[in-house]
C-alpha positions as CSV (number, residue, x, y, z in Angstrom):
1,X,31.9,60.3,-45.6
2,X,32.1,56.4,-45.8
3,X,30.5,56.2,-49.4
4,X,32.8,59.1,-50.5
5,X,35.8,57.1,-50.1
6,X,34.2,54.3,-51.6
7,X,33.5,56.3,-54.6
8,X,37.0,58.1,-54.7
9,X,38.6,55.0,-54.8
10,X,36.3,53.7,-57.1
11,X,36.7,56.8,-59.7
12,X,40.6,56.0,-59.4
13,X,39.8,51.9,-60.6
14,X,41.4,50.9,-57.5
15,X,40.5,47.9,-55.3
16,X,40.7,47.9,-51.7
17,X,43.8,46.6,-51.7
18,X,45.3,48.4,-53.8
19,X,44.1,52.1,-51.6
20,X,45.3,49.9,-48.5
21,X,48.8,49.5,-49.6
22,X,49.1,53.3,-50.7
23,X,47.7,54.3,-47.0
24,X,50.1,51.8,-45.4
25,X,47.0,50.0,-43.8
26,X,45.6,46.2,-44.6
27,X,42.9,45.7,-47.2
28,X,40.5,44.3,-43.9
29,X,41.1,47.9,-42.0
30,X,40.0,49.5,-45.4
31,X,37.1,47.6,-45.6
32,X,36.1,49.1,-41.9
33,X,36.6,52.4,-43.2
34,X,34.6,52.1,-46.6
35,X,31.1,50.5,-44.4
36,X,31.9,52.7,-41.1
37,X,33.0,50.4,-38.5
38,X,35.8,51.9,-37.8
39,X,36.0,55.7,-37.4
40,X,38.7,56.9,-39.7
41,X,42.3,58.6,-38.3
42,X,42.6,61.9,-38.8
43,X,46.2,61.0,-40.2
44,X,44.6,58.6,-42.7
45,X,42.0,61.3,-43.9
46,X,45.0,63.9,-45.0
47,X,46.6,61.0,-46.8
48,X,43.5,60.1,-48.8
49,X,42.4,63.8,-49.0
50,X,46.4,64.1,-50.6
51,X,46.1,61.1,-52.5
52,X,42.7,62.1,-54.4
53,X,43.6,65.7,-54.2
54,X,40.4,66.5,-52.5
55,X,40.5,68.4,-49.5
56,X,39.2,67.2,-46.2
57,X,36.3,68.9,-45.6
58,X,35.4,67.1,-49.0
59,X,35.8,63.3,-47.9
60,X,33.7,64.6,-44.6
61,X,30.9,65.9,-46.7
62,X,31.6,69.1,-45.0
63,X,31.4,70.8,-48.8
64,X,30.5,69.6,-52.2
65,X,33.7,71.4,-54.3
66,X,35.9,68.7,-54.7
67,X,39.2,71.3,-55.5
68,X,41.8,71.7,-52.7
69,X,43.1,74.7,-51.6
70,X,46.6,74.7,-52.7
């Protein structure tokens, strides 16, 4: 899960900072996030899932098809 955010944010040329601001978080909480330290909100998952238009089970690994079901 951790190293598809990473890559997400990456794909979307964003810095840490930059994703931070959007999920209303600080650029240090992202961080935790990206290498795993901290476990990741379910409230800040939809956000990300929203703001990549993935779906969930997508940033969890739970599937590989990155479409959303909308």
């Amino acid at each position: 899960m951790y190293i598809r955010i990473r890559n997400l944010r990456e794909d979307a040329d964003m810095t840490q900072t930059q994703i931070a601001k959007v999920l209303n978080c600080s650029q240090r909480v992202y961080s935790n996030y990206e290498r795993g330290d901290l476990d990741i909100p379910t409230e800040i998952l939809i956000k990300l899932a929203n703001f990549h238009n993935v779906s969930v089970d997508f940033i969890l690994g739970r599937t590989d098809k990155r479409e959303t079901n909308r």
